[in-house]
C-alpha positions as CSV (number, residue, x, y, z in Angstrom):
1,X,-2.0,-61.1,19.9
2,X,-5.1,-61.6,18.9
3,X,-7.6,-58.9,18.4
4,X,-11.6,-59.1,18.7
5,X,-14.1,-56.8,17.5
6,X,-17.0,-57.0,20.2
7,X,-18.2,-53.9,19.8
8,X,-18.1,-52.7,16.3
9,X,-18.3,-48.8,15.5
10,X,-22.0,-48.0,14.8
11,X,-23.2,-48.0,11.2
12,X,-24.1,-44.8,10.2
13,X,-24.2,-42.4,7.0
14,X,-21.2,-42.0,4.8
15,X,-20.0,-38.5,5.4
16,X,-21.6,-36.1,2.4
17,X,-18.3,-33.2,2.5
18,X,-15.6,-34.5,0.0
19,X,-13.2,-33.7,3.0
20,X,-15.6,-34.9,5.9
21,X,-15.6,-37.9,3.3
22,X,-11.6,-38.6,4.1
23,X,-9.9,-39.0,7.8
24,X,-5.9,-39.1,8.9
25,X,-4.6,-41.0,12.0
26,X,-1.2,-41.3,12.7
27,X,0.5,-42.3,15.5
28,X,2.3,-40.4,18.2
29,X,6.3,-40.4,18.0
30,X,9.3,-40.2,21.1
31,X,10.6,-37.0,19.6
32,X,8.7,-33.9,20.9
33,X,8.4,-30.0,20.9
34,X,10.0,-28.6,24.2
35,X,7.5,-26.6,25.7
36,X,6.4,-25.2,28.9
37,X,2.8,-25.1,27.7
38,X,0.5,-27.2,26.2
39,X,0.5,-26.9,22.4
40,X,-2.0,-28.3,19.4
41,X,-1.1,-32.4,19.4
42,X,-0.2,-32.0,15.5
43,X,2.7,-29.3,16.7
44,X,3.9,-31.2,19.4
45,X,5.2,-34.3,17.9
46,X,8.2,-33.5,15.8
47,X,9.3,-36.7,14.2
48,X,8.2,-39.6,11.6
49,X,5.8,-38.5,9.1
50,X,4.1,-35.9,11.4
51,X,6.5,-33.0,10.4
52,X,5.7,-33.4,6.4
53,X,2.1,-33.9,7.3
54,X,2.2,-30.5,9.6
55,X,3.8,-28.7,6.5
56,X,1.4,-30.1,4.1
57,X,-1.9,-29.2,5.9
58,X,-0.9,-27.8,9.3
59,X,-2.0,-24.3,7.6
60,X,-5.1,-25.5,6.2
61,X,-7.7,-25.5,8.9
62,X,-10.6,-27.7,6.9
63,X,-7.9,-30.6,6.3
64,X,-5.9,-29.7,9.7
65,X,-9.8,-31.0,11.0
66,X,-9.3,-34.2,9.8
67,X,-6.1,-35.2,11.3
68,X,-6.1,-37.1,14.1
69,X,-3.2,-38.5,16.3
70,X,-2.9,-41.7,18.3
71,X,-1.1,-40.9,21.2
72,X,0.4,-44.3,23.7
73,X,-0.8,-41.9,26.7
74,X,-3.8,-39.7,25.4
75,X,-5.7,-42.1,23.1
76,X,-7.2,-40.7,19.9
77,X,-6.5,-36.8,19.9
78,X,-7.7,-34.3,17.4
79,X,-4.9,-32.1,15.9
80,X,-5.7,-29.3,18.0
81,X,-5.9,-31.2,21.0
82,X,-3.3,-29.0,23.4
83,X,-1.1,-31.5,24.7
84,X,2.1,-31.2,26.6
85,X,5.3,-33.4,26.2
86,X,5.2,-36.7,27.9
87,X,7.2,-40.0,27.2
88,X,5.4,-43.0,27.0
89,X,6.1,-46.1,24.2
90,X,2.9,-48.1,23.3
91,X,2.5,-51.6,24.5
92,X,0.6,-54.3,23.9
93,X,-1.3,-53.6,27.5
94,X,-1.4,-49.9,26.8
95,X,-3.0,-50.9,23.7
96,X,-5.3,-53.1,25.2
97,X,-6.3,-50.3,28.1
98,X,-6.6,-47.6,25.3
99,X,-8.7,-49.3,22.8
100,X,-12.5,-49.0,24.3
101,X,-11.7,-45.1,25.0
102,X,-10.2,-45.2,21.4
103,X,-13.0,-46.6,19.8
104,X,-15.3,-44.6,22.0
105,X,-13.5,-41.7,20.9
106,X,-13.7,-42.5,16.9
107,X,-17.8,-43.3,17.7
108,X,-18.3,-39.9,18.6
109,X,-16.2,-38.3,16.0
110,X,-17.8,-40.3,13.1
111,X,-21.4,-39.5,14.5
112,X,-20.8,-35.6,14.5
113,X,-19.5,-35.8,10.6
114,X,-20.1,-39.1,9.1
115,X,-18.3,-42.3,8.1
116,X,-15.4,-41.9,6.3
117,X,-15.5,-42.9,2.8
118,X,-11.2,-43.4,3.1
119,X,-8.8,-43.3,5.9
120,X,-4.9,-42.6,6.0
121,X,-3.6,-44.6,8.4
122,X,0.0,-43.9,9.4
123,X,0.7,-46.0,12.2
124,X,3.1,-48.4,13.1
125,X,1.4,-52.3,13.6
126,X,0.6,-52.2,17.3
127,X,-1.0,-48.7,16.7
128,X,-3.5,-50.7,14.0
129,X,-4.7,-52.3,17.4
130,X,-6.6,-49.5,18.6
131,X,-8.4,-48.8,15.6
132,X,-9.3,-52.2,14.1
133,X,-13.1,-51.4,14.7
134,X,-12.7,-48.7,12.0
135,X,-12.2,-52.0,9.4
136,X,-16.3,-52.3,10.5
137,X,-17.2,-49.2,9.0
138,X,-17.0,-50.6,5.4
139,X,-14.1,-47.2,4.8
140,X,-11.3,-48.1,2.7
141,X,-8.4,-48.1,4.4
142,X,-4.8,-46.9,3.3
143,X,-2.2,-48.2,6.2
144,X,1.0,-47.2,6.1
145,X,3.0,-49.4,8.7
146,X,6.2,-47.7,8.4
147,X,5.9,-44.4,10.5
148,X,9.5,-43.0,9.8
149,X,10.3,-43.8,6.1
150,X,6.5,-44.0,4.9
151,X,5.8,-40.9,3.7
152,X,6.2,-40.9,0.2
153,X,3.4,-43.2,0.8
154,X,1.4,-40.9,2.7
155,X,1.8,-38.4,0.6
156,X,0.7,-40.0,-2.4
157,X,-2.5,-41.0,-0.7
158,X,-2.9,-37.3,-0.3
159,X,-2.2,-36.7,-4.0
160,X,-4.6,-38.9,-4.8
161,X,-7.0,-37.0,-2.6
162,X,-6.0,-33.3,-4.1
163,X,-5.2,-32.6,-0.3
164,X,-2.2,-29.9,-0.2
C-alpha cells in the first residue's frame, strides 16, 4: 500500500500547556464492554493496551483529554466520546474511507489546543494509515506497533512524560 500525503495537517503553533504539548492515540480493539448504553470510548474497549492506559489516566481528567482512540467504524474519537459496542476489523479500504474524516478530525483538534510537541502512538501498522499526516506536523512521534504486548512501551513513554 502506498500512502500519500495530499493534504497535510495545517501548520500551526506548538501547543504552550506541558499536557496540551503531548497527545495519545491508540487504536480500537475486538474485545468490548457489554452495554446497553453508550459509554465514554476509553471505557468501552477492554483489551490491548487500553485497560492499563484506562487505569493509569482514566481518573485524571486533564490527561484523560488527551487520549484519543482510533476506532475501524468511528474514526478518531475522543476518550469521552459515548460509544456503544460494535464489531468491525480495520481494512485497508476502511482505512482508506476513514482517513480524510480522520485527518479532518485531528485538524480540528490540533487548531482548538495546538500542535503537539510529542505523540504516543499505540496502534497497530494499518492503524499508522490514518494518521500519517500527523508525521507533517514536525511532532515527534513514539509508535508503538504492537497493541497487545506493547505496553511496557507505552508506559515508559508516559514515564518519560511524568504522566500517572
Amino acid at each position: 500500500m502506498t500512502i500519500s500525503i495530499a493534504n497535510p495537517l495545517p501548520a500551526l503553533p506548538r501547543a504552550a500547556d506541558p499536557v496540551n504539548s503531548r497527545l495519545i492515540i491508540v487504536g480500537c480493539c475486538p474485545r468490548k464492554r457489554v452495554t446497553r448504553h453508550p459509554v465514554p470510548a476509553l471505557d468501552l474497549y477492554d483489551e490491548g493496551c487500553i485497560p492499563p492506559l484506562r487505569a493509569r489516566l482514566g481518573t485524571n481528567p486533564r490527561l484523560r483529554n488527551r487520549i484519543r482512540i482510533l476506532s475501524a467504524r468511528h474514526g478518531l474519537v475522543h476518550a469521552d466520546t459515548p460509544l456503544l459496542a460494535y464489531d468491525q476489523a480495520l481494512d485497508a479500504d476502511t482505512a482508506a474511507r476513514l482517513r480524510p474524516a480522520v485527518t479532518a478530525t485531528l485538524a480540528d483538534d490540533l487548531a482548538a489546543t495546538g500542535t503537539p510537541c510529542e505523540v504516543l502512538a499505540i496502534v497497530e501498522p494499518l492503524y499508522l494509515v490514518l494518521i500519517a499526516d500527523l508525521l507533517t506536523t514536525g511532532a515527534r512521534v513514539h509508535w508503538v506497533p504492537d497493541y497487545f504486548t506493547g505496553w511496557p512501551e507505552a508506559s515508559a513513554v508516559l514515564d518519560s512524560w511524568s504522566w500517572t
